[in-house]
C-alpha positions in Angstrom: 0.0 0.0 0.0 3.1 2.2 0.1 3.6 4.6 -2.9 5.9 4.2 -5.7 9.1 5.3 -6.1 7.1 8.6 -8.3 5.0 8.8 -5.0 1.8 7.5 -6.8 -1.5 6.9 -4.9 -3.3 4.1 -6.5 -6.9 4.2 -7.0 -9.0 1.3 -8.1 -11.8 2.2 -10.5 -13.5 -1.0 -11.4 -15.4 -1.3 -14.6 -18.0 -3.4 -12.8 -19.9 -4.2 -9.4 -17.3 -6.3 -7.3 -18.9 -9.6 -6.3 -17.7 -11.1 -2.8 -15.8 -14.2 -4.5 -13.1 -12.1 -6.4 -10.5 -11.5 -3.8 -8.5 -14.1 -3.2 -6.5 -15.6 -0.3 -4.6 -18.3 0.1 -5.8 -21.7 1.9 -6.7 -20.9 5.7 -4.1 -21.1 8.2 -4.8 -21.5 11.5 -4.4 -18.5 13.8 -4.9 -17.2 17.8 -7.6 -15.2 18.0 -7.9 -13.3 21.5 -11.0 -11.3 22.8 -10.8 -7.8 23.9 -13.8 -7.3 26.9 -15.3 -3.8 27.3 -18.5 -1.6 26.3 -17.7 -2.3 22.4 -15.6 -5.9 22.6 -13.7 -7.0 19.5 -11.4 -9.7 18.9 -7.7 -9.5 17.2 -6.2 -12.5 15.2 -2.9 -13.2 15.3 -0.8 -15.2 12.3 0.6 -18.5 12.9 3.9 -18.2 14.3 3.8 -14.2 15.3 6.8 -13.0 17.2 7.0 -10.2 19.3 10.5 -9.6 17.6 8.8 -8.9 14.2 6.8 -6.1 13.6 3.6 -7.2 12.1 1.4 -5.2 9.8 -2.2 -4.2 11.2 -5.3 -4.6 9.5 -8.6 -3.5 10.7 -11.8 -4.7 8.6 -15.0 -2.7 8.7 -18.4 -3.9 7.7 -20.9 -2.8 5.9 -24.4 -1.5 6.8 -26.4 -4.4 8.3 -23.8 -6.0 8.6 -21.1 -7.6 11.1 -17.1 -7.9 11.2 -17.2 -11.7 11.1 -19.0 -11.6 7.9 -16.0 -8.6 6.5 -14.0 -11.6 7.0 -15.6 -14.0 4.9 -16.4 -11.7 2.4 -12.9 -10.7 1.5 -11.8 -14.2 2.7 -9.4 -12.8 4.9 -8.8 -15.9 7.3 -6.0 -17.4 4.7 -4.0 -13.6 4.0 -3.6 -13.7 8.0 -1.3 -16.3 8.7 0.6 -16.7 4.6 1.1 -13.1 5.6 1.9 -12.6 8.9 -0.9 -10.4 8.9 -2.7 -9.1 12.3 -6.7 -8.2 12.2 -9.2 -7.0 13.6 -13.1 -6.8 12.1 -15.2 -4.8 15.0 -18.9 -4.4 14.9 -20.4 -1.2 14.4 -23.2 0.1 16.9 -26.8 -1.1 16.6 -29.9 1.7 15.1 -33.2 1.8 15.9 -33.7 -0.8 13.1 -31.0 -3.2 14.8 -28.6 -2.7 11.9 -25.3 -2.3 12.9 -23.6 0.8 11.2 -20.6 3.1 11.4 -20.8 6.5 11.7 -18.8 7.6 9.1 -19.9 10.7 6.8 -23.3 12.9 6.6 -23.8 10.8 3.5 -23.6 7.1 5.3 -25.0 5.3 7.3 -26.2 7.0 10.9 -29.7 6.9 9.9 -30.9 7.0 13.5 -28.7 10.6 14.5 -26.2 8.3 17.1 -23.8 10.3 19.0 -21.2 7.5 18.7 -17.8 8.9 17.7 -16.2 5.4 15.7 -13.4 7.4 14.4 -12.6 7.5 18.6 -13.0 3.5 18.3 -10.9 2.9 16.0 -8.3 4.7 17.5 -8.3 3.1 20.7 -8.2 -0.3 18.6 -4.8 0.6 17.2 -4.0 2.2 20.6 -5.0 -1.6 22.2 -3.3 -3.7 19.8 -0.2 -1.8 19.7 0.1 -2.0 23.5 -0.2 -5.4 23.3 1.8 -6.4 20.3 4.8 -5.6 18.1 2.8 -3.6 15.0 4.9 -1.8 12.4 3.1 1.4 12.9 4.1 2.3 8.9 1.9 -1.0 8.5 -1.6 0.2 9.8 -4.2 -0.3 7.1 -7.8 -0.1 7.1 -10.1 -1.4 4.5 -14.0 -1.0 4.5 -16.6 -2.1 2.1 -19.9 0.6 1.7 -20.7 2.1 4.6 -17.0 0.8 5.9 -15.6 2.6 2.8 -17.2 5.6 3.9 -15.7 5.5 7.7 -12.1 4.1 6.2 -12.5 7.3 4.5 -13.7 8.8 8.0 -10.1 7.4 9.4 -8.1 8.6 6.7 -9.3 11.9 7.7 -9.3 11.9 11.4 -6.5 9.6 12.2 -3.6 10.2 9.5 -1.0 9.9 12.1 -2.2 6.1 13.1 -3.0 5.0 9.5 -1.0 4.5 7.1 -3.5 3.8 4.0 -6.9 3.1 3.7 -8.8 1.2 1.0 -12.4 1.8 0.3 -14.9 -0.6 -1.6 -17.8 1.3 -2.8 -17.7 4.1 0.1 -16.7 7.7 -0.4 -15.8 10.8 0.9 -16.9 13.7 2.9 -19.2 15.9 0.4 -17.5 19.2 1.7 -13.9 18.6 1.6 -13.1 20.5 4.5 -14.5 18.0 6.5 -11.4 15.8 6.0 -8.7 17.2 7.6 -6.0 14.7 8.0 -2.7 15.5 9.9 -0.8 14.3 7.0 -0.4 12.4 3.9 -2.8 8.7 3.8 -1.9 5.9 1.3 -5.8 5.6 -0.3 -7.2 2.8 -2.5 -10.4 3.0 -3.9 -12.2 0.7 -5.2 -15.3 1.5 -7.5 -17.9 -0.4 -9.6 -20.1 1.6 -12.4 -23.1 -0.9 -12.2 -23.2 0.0 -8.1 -26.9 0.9 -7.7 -26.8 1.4 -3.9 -23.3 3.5 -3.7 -23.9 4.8 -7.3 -20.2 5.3 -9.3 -21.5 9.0 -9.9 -22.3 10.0 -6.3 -26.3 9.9 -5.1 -28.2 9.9 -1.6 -29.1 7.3 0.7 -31.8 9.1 2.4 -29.2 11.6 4.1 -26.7 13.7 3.1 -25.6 13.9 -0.8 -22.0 11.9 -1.3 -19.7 12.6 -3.9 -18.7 10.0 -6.4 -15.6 8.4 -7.3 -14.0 10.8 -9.0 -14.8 13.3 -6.5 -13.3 11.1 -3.6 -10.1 10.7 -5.0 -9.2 14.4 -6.2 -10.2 15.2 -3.5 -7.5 12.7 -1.7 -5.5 14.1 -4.3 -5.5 17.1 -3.4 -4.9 16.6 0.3 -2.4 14.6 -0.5 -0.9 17.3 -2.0 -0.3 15.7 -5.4 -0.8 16.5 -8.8 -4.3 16.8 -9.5 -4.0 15.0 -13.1 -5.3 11.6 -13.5 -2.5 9.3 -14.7 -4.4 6.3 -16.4 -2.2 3.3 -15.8 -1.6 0.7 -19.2 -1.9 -2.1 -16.7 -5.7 -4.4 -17.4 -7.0 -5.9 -14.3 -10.5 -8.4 -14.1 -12.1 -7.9 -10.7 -15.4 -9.2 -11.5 -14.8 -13.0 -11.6 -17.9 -14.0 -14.0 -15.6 -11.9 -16.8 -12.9 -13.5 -18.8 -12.0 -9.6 -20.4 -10.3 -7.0 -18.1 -13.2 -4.8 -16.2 -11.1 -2.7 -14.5 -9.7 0.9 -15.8 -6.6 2.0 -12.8 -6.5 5.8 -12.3 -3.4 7.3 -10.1 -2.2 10.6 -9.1 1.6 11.5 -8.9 4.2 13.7 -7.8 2.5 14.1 -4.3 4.5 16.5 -2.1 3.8 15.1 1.7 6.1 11.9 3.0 3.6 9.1 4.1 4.0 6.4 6.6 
């Protein structure tokens, strides 16, 4: 998730609505999983085989509207990456509405439906705070990725928590509408991930009842421009497929470069 040597953010446009069963892991391994008690427990999973006296990267999985961390976990297949990886997670659960959906609060545009209080962005936080208390994290290895309304709050954390994060990657979620609601400390690795046919988070930008949210585009100039990069789209000659029912490459990769700030 680190830049390239021309400091290029990568951003994801797919051609396509991403199905569940396109990204990949290896065969599961088996891992420690150990629970975190409190007002909001979570679990973390550890890799086969961690040692305190390797840093391990952090990744922290967040749902979707309606639904929960353990099912993040299945829907990116994430069990396997853990372990062939030495990869730590975590996948919390967002609060409960009034409809008994949980949610994160994450922009005006998604998903807080009900008007909760609840600061997540404050959760999150203490998450990394927790697991790096407890266990050796390379802190330039903190990523989040969120899928809908958990691509609107990764956005949320790219935002509020720059200097624990060191990339995000969103899956049909998008930014703050008014971009000077994201004020992020510093520079955030961002990966967005985007399908044209998306009728719920449409590629264009729309309304879920609340707030207007910007589309694609919109998101990432305007992490572009935070990131204090050239504001040019830089369409890359590599073809991707992301949608597995497709034999043809689906997937058009747009990047910014020559970005000014140092990232984690």
């Amino acid at each position: 998730m680190k830049p390239s040597v021309k400091k290029s953010w990568g951003f994801w446009l797919a051609g396509s609505i991403l199905l569940a069963g396109t990204i990949s892991s290896a065969p599961i391994a088996s891992a420690e999983t150990v629970q975190i008690a409190g007002s909001r427990p979570y679990s973390i999973v550890l890799p086969n085989g961690y040692a305190a006296a390797k840093p391990a990267p952090l990744v922290i999985l967040l749902h979707s509207y309606g639904g929960s961390g353990d099912q993040m976990v299945n829907y990116l297949q994430f069990n396997g990456a853990t372990s062939s990886n030495g990869i730590i997670y975590v996948a919390p659960d967002g609060t409960k509405d009034g409809a008994g959906k949980k949610f994160w609060n994450a922009t005006p545009g998604c998903c807080n439906f009900g008007g909760s209080k609840v600061n997540d962005a404050q959760y999150i936080s203490e998450i990394i705070t927790q697991v790096e208390s407890r266990y050796t994290i390379d802190k330039n290895r903190v990523f989040i990725i969120g899928h809908s309304n958990g691509g609107f709050m990764s956005h949320n954390v790219g935002c509020n928590l720059a200097d624990q994060v060191a990339a995000i990657v969103s899956i049909a979620g998008e930014q703050f509408s008014d971009p000077n609601m994201c004020n992020p400390v510093g520079p955030v690795n961002v990966l967005q991930v985007q399908g044209t046919a998306d009728l719920t988070v449409p590629y264009s930008g729309g309304s879920l009842g609340l707030s207007q949210f910007p589309g694609a585009l919109q998101t990432i100039h305007t992490w572009a421009e935070k990131d204090q990069c050239n504001t040019k789209e830089i369409a890359s000659n590599q073809t991707l497929s992301l949608v597995s029912q497709k034999s043809l490459p689906d997937t058009k990769i747009i990047s910014f470069e020559n970005c000014t700030g140092k990232c984690r």
